[in-house]
C-alpha positions in Angstrom: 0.0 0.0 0.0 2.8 2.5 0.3 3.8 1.7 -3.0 0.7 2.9 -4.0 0.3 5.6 -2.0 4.4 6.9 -3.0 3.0 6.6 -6.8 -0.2 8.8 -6.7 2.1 11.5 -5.0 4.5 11.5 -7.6 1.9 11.3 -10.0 0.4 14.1 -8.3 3.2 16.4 -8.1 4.0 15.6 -11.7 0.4 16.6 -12.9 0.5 19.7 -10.6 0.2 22.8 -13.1 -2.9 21.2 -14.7 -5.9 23.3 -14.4 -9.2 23.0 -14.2 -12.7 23.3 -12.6 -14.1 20.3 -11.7 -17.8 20.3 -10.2 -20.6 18.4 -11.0 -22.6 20.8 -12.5 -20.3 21.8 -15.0 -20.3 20.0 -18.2 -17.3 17.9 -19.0 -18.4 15.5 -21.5 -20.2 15.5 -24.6 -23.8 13.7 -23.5 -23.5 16.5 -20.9 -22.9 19.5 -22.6 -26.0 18.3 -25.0 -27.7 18.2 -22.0 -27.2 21.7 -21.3 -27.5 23.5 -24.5 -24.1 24.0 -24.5 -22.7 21.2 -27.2 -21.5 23.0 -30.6 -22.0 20.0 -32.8 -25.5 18.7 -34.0 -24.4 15.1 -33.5 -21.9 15.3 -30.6 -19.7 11.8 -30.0 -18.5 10.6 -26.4 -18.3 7.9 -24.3 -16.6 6.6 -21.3 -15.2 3.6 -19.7 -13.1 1.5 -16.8 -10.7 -1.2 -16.5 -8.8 -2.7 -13.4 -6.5 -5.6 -11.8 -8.2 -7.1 -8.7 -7.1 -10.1 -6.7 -9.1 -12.1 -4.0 -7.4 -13.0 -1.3 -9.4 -16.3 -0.2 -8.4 -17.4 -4.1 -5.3 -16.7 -4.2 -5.8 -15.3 -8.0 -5.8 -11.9 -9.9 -7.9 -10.9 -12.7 -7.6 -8.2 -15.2 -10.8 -6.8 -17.1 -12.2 -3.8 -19.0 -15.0 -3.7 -17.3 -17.2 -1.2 -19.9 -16.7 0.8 -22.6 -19.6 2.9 -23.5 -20.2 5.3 -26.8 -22.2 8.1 -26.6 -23.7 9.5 -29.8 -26.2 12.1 -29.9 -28.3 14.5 -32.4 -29.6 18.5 -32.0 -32.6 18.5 -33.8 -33.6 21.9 -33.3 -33.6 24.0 -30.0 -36.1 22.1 -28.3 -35.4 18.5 -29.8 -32.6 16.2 -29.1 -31.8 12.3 -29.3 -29.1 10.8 -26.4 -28.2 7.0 -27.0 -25.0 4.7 -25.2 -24.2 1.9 -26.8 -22.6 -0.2 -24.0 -19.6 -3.1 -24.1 -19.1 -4.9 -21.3 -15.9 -7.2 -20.6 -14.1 -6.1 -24.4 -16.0 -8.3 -26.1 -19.4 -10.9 -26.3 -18.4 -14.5 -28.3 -21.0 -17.4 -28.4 -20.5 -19.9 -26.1 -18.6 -18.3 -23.2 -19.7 -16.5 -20.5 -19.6 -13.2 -19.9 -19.6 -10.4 -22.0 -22.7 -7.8 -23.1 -23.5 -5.5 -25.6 -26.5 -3.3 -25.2 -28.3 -0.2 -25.5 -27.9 1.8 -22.1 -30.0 4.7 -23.5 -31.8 5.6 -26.3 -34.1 8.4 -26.3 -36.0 11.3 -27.2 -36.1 15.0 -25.1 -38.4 17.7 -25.8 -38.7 20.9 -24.2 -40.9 22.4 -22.9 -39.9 25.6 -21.7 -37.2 27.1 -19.4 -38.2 24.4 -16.5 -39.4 21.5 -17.5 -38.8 18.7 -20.5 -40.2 15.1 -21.6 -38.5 12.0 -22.3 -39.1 9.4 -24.4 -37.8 5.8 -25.1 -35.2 3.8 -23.6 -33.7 5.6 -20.2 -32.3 5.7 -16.8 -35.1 6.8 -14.2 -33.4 8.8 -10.9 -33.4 6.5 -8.7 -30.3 6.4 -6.3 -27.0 8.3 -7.5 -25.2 5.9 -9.9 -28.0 5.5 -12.0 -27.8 8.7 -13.0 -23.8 9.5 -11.9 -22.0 6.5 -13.2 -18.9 8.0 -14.7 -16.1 6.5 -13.5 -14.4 9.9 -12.8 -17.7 10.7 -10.8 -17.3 8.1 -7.9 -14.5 6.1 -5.8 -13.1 3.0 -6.3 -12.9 1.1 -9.0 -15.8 -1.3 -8.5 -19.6 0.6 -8.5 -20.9 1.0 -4.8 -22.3 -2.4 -4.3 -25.7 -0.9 -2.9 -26.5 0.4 -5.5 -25.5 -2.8 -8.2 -27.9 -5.1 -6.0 -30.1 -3.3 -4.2 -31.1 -0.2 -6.4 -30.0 -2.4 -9.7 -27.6 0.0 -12.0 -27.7 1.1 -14.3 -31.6 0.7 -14.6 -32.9 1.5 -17.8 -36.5 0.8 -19.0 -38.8 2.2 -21.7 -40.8 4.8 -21.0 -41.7 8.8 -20.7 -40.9 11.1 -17.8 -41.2 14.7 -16.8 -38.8 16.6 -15.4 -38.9 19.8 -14.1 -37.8 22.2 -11.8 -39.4 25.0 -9.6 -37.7 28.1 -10.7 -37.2 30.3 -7.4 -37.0 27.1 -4.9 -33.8 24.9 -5.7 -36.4 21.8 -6.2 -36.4 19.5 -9.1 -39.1 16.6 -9.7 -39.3 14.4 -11.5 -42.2 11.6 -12.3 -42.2 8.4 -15.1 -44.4 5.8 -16.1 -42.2 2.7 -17.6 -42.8 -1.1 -18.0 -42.8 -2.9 -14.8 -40.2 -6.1 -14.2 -40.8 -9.9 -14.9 -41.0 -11.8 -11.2 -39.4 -14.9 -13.3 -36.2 -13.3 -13.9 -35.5 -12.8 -10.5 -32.1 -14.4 -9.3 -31.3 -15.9 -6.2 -28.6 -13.7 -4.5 -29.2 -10.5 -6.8 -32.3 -9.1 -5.9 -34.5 -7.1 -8.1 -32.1 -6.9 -11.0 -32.6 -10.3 -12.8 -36.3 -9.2 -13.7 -35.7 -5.5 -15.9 -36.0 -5.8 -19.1 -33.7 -3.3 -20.3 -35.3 -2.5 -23.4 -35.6 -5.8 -25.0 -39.2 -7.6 -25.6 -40.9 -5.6 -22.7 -44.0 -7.0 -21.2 -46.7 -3.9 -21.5 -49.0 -6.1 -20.0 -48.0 -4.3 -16.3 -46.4 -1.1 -15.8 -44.7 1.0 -13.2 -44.4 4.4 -11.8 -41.0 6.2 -10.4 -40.4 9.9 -9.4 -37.9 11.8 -7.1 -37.4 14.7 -5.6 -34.0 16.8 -5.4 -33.4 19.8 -3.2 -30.4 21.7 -3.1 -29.1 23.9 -0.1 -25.4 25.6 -1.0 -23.3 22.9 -1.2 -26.2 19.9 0.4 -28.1 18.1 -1.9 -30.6 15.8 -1.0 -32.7 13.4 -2.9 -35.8 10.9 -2.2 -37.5 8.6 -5.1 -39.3 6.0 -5.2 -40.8 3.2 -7.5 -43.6 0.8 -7.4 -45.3 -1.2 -10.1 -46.3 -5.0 -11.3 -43.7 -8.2 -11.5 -46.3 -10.3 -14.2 -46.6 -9.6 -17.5 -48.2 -12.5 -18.6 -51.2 -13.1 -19.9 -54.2 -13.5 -17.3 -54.7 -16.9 -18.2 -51.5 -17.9 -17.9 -50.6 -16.4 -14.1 -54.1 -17.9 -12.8 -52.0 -21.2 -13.8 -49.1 -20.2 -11.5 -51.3 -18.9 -9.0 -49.9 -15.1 -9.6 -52.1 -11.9 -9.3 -51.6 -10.1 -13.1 -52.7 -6.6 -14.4 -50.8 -3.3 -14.7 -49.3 -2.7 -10.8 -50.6 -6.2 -9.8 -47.3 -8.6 -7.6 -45.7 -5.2 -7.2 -42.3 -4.5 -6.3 -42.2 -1.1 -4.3 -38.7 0.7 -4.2 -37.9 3.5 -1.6 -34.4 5.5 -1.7 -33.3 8.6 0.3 -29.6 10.0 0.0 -27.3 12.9 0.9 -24.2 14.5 -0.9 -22.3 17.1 0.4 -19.2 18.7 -1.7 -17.1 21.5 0.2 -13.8 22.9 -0.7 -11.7 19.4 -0.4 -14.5 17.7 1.4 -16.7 15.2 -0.1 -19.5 13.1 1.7 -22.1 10.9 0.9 -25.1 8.4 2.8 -27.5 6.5 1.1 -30.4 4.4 2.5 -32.9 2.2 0.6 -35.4 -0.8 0.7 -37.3 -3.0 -1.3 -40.6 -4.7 -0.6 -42.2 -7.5 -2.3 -45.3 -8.6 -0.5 -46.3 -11.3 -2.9 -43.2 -12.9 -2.8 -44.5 -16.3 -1.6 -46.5 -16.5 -4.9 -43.7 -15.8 -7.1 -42.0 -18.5 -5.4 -44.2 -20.8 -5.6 -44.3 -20.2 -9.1 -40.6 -20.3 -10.1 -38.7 -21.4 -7.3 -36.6 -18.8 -7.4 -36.3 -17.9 -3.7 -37.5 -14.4 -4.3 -37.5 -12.4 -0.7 -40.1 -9.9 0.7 -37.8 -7.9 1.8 -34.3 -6.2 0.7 -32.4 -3.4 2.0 -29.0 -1.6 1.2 -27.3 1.5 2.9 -23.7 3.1 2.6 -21.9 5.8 4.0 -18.7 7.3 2.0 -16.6 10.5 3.6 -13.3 11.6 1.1 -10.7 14.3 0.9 -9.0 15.8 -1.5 -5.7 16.3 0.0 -4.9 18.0 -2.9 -6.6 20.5 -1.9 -4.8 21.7 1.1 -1.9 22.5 -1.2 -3.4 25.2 -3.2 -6.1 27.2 -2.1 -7.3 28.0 -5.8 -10.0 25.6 -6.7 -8.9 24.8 -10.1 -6.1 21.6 -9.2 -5.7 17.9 -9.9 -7.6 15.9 -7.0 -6.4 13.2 -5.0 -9.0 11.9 -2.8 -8.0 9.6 -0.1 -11.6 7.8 0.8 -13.1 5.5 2.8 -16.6 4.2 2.5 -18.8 1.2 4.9 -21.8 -0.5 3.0 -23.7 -2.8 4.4 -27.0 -4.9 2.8 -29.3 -7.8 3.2 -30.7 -9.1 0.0 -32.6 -11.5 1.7 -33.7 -9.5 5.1 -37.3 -11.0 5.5 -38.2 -14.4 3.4 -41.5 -15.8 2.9 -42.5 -19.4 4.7 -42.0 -21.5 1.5 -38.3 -18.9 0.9 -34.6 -20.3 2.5 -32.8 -18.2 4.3 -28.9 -17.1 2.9 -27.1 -16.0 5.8 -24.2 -14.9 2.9 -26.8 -12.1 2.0 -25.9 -10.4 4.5 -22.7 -8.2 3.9 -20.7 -5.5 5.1 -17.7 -4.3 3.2 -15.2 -1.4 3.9 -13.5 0.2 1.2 -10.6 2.4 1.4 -8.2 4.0 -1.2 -7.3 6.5 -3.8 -9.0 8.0 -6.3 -6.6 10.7 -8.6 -7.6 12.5 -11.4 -4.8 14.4 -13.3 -7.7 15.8 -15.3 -11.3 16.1 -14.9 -12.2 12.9 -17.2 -9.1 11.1 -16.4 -8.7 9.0 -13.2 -6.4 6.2 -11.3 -7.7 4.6 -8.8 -6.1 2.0 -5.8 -8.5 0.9 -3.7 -8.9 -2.2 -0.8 -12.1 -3.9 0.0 -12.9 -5.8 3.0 -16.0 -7.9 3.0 -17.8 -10.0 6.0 -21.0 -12.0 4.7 -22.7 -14.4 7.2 -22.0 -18.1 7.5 -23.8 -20.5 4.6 -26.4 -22.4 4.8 -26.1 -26.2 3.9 -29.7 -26.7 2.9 -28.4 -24.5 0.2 -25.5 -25.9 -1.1 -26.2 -29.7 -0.7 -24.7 -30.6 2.7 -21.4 -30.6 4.2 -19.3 -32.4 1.8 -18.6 -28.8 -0.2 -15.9 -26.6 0.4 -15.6 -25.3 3.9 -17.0 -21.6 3.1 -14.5 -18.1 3.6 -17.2 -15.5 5.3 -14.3 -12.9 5.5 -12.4 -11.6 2.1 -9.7 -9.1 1.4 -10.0 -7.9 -2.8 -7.1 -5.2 -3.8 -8.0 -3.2 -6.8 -6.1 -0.8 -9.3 -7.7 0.9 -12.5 -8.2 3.6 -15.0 -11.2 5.0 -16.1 -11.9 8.0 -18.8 -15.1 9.9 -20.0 -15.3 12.5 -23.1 
């Protein structure tokens, strides 16, 4: 680790001229400044992606990966029309036969205008729910692995189709937002990954059942604070077909119901963040009896993250390479509260503590070092056929180094 730490100060120092403003408001990529009004090109290109080294601990063995690489392309049709869509790969490449490996539409979609305050969308996109949904660059958080509450509990990145207003309140620093979009498929639901088997993402999308998300932001100085929520129906079948599996169908029938509230607070060198959510499935009996997939009623994530950039101490001016030292706890139980006829995972239950670097020489450049700790709970044998398997590791050290880049 002081290896690491002795290279990002080098690394720092050597970057040290370098400047620039980097906030979150300002626009530094291309999707961004289309966003804004600001792009000069009617069919702006951009993208962004990650790769890193991580080795586990218990396994004795080191993996390398580029994790993503996503292309942004974009179209101005006129002041008040505009097309976003990300065309994701994910692990390099996708070959028949092996596992692993994705390429999909992240976004596709349609804005229009309204006036000053509020706009539509249209199509294939990311609802606000959370902060990575809609603040996945990898320049835009720490370490090199996505907060884990928010890959399994609040599933990102989420992307349905759908339309959604969003607006703001002029005078009051409070933006809404509200969305219908197709609801998820209850059979698609993984043991061990909550919610996030069952989106569609875009692809053959039951219309049979629907759901409804919105959020609230309010910003105070240099606080922001959001809460959203979602609810809506798990079966899109036919109605003849659930009354065979003993599901409930119609538009918000099974529902899943989604609740998220978080905090961020950016000052000078000072950078802090707490997220909470929950997930309730009420019905989750009947989708098990149905497809045995051990679906639970109830899941729920929440992290906590605190960072400096130490960088920041050096020069006063706010324009400087950052080097944030970090440090974030997570814990989540993706199987909290099971129905009668559900097993209980006692490795569902997690905490992991994450510590490292994050430096960014540039404001869509970074290198990142980061440790993770994780604790789960002991297994349960009914699970994993008895006690003749493996003798099970509930602690786990991962190191990770990595790059990431957006434009």
């Amino acid at each position: 680790m002081r290896v690491i730490i002795h290279l990002f100060f080098v690394l720092s120092l050597t970057f040290l001229p370098t400047r620039f403003t980097h906030t979150q408001e300002q626009p530094s990529t291309s999707e961004q400044m289309l966003e804004v009004g600001e792009s000069q090109a009617a069919t702006p290109i951009g993208g962004y992606g990650n790769a890193f080294y991580q080795h586990d601990a218990n396994a004795d063995a080191a993996r390398v990966n580029f994790e993503r690489f996503v292309l942004f392309i974009g179209h101005r049709f006129s002041e008040k029309i505009s097309f976003f869509s990300e065309l994701e790969v994910e692990d390099a490449k996708l070959e028949g036969g092996e596992p692993g490996g994705e390429v999909a539409l992240e976004q596709a979609y349609l804005k229009f205008i309204l006036d000053r305050n509020t706009y539509i969308v249209a199509g294939l996109f990311i609802p606000r729910i959370g902060i990575l949904n809609e603040d996945h660059l990898p320049n835009r958080y720490n370490g090199n692995e996505r907060p884990l509450v928010e890959r399994y509990v609040i599933p990102s990145t989420w992307r349905e189709l759908g339309v959604g207003l969003y607006g703001n309140l002029g005078r009051i620093p409070l933006r809404y937002t509200i969305a219908v979009v197709n609801g998820l498929n209850s059979g698609g639901f993984e043991h061990g990954s909550g919610i996030r088997g069952g989106r569609y993402e875009g692809r053959e999308a039951s219309a049979n059942n629907l759901a409804v998300t919105g959020a609230l932001q309010f910003q105070a100085g240099d606080l922001r604070l959001q809460v959203s929520g979602y609810g809506g129906g798990s079966v899109g079948l036919p109605s003849s077909v659930a009354d065979t599996l003993g599901l409930a169908s119609g538009i918000f029938a099974t529902p899943v119901l989604l609740g998220e509230a978080h905090a961020r607070y950016e000052k000078g060198g000072l950078q802090a963040k707490l997220l909470g959510t929950i997930v309730s499935i009420p019905e989750a009996a009947s989708i098990n009896a149905a497809f045995a997939n051990n679906t639970p009623q109830r899941i729920w994530g929440a992290y906590a993250e605190l960072g400096y950039d130490v960088l920041s101490a050096v020069r006063n001016e706010p324009p400087h390479p950052q080097l944030v030292a970090f440090v974030r706890l997570e814990r989540f139980d993706l199987n909290a509260t099971i129905p009668a006829n559900g097993v209980t995972d006692p490795t569902l239950n997690q905490t992991h503590v994450i510590g490292g670097l994050t430096y960014l020489p540039h404001p869509n450049v970074v290198v990142k070092a980061d440790i993770r700790l994780a604790q789960t709970g002991d297994q349960n044998q009914a699970l994993t056929g008895g006690p003749a398997v493996p003798s099970y590791e509930s602690r786990n050290t991962f190191v990770n180094l990595g790059i990431g880049f957006s434009f």
